[in-house]
C-alpha positions as CSV (number, residue, x, y, z in Angstrom):
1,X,-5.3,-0.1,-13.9
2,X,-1.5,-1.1,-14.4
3,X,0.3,-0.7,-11.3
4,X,3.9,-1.6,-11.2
5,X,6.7,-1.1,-9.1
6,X,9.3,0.0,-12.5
7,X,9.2,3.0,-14.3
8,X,8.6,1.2,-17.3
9,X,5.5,-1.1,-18.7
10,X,6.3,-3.6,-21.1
11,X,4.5,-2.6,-24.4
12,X,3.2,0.6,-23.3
13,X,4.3,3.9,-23.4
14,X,3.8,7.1,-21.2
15,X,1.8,9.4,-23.0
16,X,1.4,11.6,-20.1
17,X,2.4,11.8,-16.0
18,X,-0.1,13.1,-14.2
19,X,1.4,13.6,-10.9
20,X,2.1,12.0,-7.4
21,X,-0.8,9.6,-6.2
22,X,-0.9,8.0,-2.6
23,X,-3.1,5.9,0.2
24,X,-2.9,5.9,3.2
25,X,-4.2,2.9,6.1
26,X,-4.0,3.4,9.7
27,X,-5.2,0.3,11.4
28,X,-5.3,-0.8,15.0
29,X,-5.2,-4.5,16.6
30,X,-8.1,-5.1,19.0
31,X,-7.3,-5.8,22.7
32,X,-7.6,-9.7,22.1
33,X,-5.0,-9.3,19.3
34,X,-2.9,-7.2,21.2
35,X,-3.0,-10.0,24.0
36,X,-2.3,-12.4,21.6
37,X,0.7,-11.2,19.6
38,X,2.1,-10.3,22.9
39,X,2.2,-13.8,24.2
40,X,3.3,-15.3,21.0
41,X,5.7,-13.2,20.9
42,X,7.1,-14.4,24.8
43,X,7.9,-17.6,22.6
44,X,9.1,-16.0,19.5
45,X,8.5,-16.5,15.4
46,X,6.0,-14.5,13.8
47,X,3.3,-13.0,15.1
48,X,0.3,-14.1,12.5
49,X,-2.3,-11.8,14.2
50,X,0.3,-8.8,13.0
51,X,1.1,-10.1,9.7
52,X,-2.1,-10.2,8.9
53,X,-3.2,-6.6,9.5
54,X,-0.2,-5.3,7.7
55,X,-1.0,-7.3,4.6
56,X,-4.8,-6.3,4.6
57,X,-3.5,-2.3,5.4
58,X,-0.9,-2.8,2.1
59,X,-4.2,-4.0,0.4
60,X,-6.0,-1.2,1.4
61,X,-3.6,1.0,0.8
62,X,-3.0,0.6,-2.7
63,X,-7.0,0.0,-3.4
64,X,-7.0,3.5,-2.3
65,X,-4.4,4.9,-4.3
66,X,-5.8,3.5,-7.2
67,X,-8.7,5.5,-6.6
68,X,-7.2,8.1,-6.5
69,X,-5.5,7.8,-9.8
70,X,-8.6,7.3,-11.4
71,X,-10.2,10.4,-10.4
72,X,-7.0,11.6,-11.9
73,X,-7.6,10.6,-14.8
74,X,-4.7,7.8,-14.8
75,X,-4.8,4.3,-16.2
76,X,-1.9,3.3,-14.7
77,X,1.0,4.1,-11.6
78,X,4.3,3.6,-12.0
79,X,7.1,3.4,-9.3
80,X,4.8,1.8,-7.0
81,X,6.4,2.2,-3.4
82,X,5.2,1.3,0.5
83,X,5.8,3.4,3.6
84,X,5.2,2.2,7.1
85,X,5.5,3.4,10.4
86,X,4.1,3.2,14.0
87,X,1.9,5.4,15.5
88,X,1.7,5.0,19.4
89,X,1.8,1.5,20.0
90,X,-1.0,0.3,19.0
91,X,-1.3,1.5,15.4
92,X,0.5,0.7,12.6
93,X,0.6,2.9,9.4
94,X,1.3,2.5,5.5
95,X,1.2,4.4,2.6
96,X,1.3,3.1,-0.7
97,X,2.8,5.9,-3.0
98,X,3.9,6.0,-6.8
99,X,3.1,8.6,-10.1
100,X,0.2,8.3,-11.8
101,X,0.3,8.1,-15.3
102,X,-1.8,7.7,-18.8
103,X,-0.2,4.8,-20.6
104,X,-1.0,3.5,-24.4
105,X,-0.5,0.6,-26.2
106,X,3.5,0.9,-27.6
């Protein structure tokens, strides 16, 4: 599967668009993360414990929105794009959106 964040893929061309594909990732720090990020962040930089999570729920994200362009039928998503936002306080949210396509060889 080709995922890219431009509309176009060197040396292939879009036989067909199949539609809007997305995942989604809610995730959750533990109470010993929470503790921790809060008193690293008393001190200030980055808060690994954080960046972390985000990066593995980006991961997930677009693993799951691959899936689902393959039961689509897609070999490829174009205009790859991520969402995030906060859900209470201790939950963080992303989506990993884009359009799935069927690309071949130019």
């Amino acid at each position: 599967m080709i995922v890219a964040t431009t509309e176009n893929i060197a040396n292939h061309r879009i036989q067909e668009t199949l539609g809007q594909v997305f995942g989604v990732v809610v995730r959750s720090r533990g109470l010993g993360g929470n503790l921790m990020a809060g008193l690293r962040s008393i001190v200030g930089g980055e808060i690994v414990e954080y960046t972390r999570m985000l990066e593995e729920a980006r991961r997930h994200a677009i693993d799951r929105m691959v899936e689902n362009a393959r039961l689509m039928g897609a070999n490829g998503v174009v205009m790859l794009r991520f969402d995030s936002s906060e859900m209470g306080q201790t939950m963080s949210e992303v989506v990993a959106y884009g359009t799935a396509v069927i690309l071949e060889p130019a």
